[in-house]
C-alpha positions as CSV (number, residue, x, y, z in Angstrom):
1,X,0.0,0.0,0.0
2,X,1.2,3.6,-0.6
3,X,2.7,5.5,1.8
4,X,0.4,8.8,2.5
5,X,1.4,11.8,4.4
6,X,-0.2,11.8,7.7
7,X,-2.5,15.0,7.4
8,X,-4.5,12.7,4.7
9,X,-8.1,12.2,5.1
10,X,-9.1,9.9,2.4
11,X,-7.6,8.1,-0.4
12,X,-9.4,8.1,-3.8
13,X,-9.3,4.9,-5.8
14,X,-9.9,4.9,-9.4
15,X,-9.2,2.4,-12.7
16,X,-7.9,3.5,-15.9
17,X,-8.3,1.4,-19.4
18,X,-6.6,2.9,-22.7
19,X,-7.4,1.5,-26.1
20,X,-3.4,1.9,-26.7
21,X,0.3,1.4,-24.9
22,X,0.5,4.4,-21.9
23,X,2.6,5.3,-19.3
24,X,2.9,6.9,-16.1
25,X,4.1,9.7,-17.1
26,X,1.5,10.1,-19.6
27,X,-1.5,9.5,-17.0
28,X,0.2,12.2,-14.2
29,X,-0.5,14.5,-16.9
30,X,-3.7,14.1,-18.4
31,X,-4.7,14.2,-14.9
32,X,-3.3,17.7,-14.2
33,X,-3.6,19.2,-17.7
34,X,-7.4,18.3,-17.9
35,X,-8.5,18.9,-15.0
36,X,-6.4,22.3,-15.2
37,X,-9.1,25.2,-15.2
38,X,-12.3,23.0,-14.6
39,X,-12.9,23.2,-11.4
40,X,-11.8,26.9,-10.8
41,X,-8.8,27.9,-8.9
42,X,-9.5,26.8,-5.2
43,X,-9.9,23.2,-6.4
44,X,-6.8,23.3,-8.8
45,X,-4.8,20.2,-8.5
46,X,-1.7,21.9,-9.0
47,X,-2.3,24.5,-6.4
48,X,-3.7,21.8,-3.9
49,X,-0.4,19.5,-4.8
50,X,2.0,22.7,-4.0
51,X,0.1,23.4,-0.6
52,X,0.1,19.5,0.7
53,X,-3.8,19.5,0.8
54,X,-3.5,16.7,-2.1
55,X,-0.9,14.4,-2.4
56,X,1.6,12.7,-4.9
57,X,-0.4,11.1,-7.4
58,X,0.2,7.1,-7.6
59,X,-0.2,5.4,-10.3
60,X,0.7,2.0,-12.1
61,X,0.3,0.6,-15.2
62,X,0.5,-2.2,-17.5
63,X,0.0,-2.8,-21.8
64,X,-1.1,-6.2,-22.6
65,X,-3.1,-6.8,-26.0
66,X,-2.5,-3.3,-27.3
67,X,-4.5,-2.0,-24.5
68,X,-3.4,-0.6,-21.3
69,X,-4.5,-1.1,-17.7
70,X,-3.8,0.4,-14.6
71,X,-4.6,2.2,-10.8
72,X,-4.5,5.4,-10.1
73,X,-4.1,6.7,-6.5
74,X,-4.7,10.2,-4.7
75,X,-4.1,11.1,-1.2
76,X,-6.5,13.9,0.0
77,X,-6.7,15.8,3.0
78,X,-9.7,18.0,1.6
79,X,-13.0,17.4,3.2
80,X,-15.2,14.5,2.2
81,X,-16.9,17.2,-0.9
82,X,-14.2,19.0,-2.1
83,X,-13.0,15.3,-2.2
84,X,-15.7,14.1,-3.7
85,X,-15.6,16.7,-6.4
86,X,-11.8,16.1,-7.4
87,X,-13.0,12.1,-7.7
88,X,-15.4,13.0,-10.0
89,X,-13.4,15.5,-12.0
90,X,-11.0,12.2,-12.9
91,X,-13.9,10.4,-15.0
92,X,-14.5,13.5,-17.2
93,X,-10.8,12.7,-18.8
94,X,-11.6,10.9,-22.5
95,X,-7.8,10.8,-23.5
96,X,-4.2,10.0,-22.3
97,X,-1.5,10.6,-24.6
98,X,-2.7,9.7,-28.0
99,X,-5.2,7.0,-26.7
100,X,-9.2,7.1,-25.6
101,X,-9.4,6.5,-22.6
102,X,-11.6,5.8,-19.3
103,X,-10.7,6.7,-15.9
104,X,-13.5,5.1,-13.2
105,X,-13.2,5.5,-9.5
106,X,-14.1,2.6,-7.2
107,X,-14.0,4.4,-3.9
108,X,-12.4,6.7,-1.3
109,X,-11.2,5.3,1.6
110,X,-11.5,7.1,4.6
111,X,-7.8,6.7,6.0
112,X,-8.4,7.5,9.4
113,X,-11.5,4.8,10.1
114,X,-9.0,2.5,8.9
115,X,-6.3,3.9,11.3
116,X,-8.4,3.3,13.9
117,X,-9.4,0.0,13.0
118,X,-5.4,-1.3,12.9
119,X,-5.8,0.7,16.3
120,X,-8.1,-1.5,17.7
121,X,-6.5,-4.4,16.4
122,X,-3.2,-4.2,17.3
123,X,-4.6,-3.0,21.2
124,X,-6.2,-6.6,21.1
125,X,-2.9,-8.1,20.4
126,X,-0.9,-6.3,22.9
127,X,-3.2,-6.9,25.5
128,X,-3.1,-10.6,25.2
129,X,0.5,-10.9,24.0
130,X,2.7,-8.3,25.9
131,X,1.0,-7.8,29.3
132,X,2.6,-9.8,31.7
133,X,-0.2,-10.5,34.1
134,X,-3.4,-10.4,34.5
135,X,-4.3,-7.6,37.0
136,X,-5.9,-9.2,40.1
137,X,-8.3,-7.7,42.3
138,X,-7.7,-7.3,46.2
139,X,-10.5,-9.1,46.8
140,X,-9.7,-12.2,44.7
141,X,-6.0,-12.4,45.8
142,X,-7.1,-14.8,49.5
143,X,-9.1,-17.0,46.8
144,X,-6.6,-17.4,45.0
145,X,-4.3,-18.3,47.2
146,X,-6.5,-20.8,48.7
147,X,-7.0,-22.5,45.4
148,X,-3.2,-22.5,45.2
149,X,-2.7,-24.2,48.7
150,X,-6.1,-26.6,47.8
151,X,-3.5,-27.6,44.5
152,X,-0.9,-28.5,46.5
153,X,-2.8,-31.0,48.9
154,X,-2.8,-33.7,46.2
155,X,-1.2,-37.0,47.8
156,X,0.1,-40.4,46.8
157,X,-2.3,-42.6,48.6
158,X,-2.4,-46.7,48.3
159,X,0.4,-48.8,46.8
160,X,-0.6,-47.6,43.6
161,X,0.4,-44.1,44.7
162,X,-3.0,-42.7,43.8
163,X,-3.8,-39.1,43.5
164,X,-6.1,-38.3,46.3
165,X,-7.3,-35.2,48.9
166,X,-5.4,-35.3,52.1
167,X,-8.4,-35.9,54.4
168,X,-9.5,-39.9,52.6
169,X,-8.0,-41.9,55.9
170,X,-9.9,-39.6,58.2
171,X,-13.1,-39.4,56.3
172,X,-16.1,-42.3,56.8
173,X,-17.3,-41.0,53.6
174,X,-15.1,-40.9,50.1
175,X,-15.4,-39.8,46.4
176,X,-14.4,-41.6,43.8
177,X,-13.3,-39.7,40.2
178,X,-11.8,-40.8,37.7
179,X,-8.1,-38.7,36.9
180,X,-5.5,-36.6,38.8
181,X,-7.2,-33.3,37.3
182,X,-10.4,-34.0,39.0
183,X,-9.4,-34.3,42.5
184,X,-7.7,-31.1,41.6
185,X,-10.7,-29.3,40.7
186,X,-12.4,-31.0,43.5
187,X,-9.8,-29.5,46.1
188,X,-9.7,-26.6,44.4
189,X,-13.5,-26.0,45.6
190,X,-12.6,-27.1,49.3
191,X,-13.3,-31.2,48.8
192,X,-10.9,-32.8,50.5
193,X,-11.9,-36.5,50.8
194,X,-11.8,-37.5,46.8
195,X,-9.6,-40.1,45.4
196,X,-8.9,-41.0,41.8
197,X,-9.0,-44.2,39.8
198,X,-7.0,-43.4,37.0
199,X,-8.3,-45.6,34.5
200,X,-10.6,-48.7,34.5
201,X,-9.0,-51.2,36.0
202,X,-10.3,-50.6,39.1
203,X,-7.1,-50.2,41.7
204,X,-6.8,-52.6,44.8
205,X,-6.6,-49.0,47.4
206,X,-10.0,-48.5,45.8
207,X,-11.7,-52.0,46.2
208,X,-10.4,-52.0,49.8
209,X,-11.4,-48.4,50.4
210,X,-15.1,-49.5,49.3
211,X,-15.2,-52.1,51.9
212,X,-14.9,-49.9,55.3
213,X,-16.1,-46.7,53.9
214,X,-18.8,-44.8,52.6
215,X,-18.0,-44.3,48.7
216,X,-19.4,-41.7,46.0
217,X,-18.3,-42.3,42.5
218,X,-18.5,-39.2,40.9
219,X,-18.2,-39.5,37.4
220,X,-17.9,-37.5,34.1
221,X,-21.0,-37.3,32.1
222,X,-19.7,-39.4,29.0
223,X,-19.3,-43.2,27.3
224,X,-16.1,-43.1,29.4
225,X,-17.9,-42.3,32.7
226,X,-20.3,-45.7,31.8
227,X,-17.2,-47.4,31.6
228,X,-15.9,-46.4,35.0
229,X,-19.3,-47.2,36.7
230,X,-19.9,-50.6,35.5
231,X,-16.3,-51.5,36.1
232,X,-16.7,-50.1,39.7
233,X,-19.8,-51.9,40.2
234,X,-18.6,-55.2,39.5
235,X,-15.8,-55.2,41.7
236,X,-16.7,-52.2,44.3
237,X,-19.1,-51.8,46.6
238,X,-20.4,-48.5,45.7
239,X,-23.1,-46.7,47.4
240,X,-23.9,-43.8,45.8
241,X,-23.5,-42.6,41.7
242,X,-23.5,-39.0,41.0
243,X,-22.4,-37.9,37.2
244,X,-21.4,-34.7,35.7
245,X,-23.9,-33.0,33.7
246,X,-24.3,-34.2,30.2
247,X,-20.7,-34.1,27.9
248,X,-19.1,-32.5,30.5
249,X,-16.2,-33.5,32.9
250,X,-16.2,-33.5,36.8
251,X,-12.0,-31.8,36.2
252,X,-14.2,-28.9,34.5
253,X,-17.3,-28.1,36.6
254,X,-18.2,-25.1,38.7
255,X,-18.2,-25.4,42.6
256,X,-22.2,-25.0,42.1
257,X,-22.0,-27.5,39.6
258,X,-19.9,-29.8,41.6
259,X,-22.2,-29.3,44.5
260,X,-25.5,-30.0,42.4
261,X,-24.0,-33.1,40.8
262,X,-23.3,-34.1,44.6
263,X,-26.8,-33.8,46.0
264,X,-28.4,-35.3,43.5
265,X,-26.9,-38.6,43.4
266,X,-28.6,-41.6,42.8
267,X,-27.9,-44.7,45.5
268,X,-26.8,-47.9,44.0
269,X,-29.5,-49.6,45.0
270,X,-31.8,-48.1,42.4
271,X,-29.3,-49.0,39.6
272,X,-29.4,-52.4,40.1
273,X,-33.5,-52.0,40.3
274,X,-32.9,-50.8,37.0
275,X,-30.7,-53.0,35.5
276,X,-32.7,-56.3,36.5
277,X,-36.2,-54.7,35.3
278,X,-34.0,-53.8,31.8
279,X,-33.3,-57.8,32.0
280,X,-37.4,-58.6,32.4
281,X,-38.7,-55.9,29.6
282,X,-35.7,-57.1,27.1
283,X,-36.8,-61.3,28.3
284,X,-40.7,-60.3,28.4
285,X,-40.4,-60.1,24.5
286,X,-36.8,-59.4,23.2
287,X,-37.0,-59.0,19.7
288,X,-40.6,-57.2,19.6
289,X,-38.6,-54.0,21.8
290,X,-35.9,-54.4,19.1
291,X,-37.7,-53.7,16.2
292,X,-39.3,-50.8,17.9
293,X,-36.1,-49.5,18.2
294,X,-35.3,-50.1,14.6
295,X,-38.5,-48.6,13.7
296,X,-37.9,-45.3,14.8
297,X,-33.9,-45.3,15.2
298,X,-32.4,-42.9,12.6
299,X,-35.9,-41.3,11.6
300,X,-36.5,-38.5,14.8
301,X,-39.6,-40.8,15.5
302,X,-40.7,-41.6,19.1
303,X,-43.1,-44.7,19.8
304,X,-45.5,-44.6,22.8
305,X,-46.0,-48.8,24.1
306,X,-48.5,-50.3,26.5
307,X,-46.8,-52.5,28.6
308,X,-46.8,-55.7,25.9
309,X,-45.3,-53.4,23.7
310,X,-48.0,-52.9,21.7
311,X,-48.1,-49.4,19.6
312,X,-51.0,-47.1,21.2
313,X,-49.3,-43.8,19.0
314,X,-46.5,-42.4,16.9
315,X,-45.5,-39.0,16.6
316,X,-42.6,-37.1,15.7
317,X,-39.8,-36.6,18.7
318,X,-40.5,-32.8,18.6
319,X,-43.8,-33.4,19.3
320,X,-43.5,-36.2,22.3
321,X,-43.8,-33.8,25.0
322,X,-46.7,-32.3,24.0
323,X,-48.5,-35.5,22.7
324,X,-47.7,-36.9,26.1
325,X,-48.9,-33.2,28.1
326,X,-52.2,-33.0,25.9
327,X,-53.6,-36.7,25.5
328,X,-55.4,-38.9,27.9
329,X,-52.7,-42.0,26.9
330,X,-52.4,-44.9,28.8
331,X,-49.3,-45.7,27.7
332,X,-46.1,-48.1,29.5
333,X,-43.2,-47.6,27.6
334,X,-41.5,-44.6,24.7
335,X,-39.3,-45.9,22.6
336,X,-37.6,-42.5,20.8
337,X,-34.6,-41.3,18.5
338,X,-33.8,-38.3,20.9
339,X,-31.7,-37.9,24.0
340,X,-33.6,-38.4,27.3
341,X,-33.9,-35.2,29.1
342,X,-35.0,-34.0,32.7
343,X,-38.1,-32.1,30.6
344,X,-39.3,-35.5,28.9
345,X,-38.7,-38.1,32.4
346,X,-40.8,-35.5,34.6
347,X,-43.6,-35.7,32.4
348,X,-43.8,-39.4,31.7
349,X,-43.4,-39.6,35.1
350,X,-46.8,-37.4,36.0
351,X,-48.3,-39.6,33.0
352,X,-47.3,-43.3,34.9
353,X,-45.1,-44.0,32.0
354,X,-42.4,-46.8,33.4
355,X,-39.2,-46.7,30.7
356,X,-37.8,-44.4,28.3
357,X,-35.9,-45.7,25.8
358,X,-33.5,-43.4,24.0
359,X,-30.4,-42.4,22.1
360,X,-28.7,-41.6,25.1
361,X,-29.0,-40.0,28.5
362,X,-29.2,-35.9,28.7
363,X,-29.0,-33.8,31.6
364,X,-31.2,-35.7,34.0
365,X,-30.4,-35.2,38.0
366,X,-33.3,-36.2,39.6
367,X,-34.9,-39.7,38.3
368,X,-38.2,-40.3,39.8
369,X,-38.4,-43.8,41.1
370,X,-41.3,-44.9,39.4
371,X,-39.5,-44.1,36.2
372,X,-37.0,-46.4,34.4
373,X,-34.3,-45.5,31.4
374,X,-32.2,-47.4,28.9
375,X,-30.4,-46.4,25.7
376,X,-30.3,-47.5,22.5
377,X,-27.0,-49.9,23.1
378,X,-29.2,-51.0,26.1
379,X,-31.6,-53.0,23.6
């Protein structure tokens, strides 16, 4: 881009096309010698050049074909009309050197909004790249420095050197997570009796652990969270499940988050309600509840089954809710391509509905207990 003196307003940007081979030199003065006159003497572009209000005329150009093509240039620190008027003088020139030709302006750029939009930029970059610190407020600094001290309780605990809060021996109760970076967030928020498995083969420390005290797994809200919690409740004994909220991880969660999560676990006991009463719907007529599945898998369909799985109504999954709000249906049993959500498993539940069958399990913290769910990989 050319350089423009820094009393420059705007830039005027116009195209030239000659039926012929010109120059430079040739354009510079058509420009001056027929605009010369036309525009009276305040607005002569001599004159303006010799005061600095306009500036050195750029332009470049290039002869291919027997024709030439080029840019033209022209710094102005006139006001926008005055600058206006001088654009519009450059289109009444019809010839340059012995050629025709057409001069057309495109714009003006207004140099100074885009000053202060490289301004703005480049403020953005220094303030993420060159600032040293964030500043930290007075009030924040104690927090932060209990956070800090919270970090640095992580302990080896157990022959497998475990990561763990300092307070697990002294605690009757413990929580169970799955890595190193959630005990850390965990502790982080004041929890000081959480323990980490660090992968799924369930550790020894752990089993033991499970056998004098009080134990909380406390689990991301993923396929790999499922994992963890049918590994630890073959070979644990677990008494309580509480999961992060839907795609989330527990190493990622707020302190309210945490807390919520917490208090609305679900004791093991109801689990393994649920997975024998899976066992009797999938033995009570197996392949019947699979082609249900198939029926409406892929298609954003949701089936609503009395309880020998016959069909009382189909509807479309955005409309499941509301069927199920605004009908008198007797129904046992949906069967849906969607993701089971708190919404949809407090409304079967005011409707006596007994499992939902879905894609896979949303946000849902509070499972009534006359209500049952499987997924898809369930079936």
């Amino acid at each position: 881009m050319m350089k423009v003196p820094d009393t420059t307003k705007y830039l005027i940007h116009a195209e030239i096309v000659a039926d012929g081979v010109i120059e430079r030199p040739d354009v510079v003065g058509a420009i001056f010698g027929q605009t010369e006159g036309l525009l009276g003497s305040d607005l002569d572009l001599r004159e303006l050049q010799k005061t600095g209000r306009i500036g050195r005329i750029e332009v470049k150009v290039e002869s291919k074909g027997g024709k030439s093509y080029g840019e033209i240039k022209i710094p102005s620190s006139l006001d926008k009309i005055e600058t206006a008027i001088i654009a519009a003088a450059l289109e009444t020139i019809e010839r340059v050197g012995p050629c025709s030709a057409k001069i057309e302006v495109k714009k003006i750029e207004d140099v100074r909004a885009t000053k202060r939009k490289k301004i703005v930029e480049r403020s953005m970059e220094i303030l993420k790249e060159l600032f040293e610190e964030p500043e930290i407020e007075s009030e924040k600094i104690a927090e932060l420095v209990k956070q800090t001290l919270r970090t640095d309780e992580v302990v080896e605990y157990g022959e497998e050197k475990l990561p763990a809060g300092p307070a697990i021996d002294e605690s009757d109760a413990i929580i169970v997570v799955e890595g190193r970076a959630d005990v850390i967030n965990l502790l982080r928020h004041g929890i000081r009796n959480v323990i980490a498995v660090e992968g799924t083969n369930i550790p020894k420390t752990i089993i033991e652990l499970s056998k004098k005290k009080t134990v909380t797994a406390f689990l991301d809200g993923d396929r790999g969270g499922e994992l963890i919690l049918k590994e630890l409740l073959q070979v644990a004994d677990i008494d309580f499940v509480a999961r992060a909220p839907d795609g989330k991880a527990v190493e990622d969660l707020t302190l309210k988050e945490i807390l919520k999560s917490l208090r609305n676990k679900i004791p093991v006991e109801q689990i393994h309600v649920l997975k024998k009463e899976v066992k009797e719907v999938k033995e009570q007529s197996p392949e019947s509840l699979k082609s249900h599945k198939e029926r409406v898998e892929g298609k954003l369909l949701a089936r609503i089954l009395d309880k020998n799985l016959n069909l009382i109504k189909e509807v479309p999954v955005r409309d499941l809710v509301k069927t199920l709000k605004n009908n008198n249906i007797k129904g046992s049993i949906i069967v849906f391509d969607g993701v089971i959500t708190q919404r949809l498993v407090d409304v079967a539940a005011k409707k006596d509905i007994n499992y939902i069958i879905g894609v896979k399990l949303g946000s849902v913290v509070k499972l009534p207990t006359s209500v049952r769910v499987m997924t898809f990989d369930q079936v």
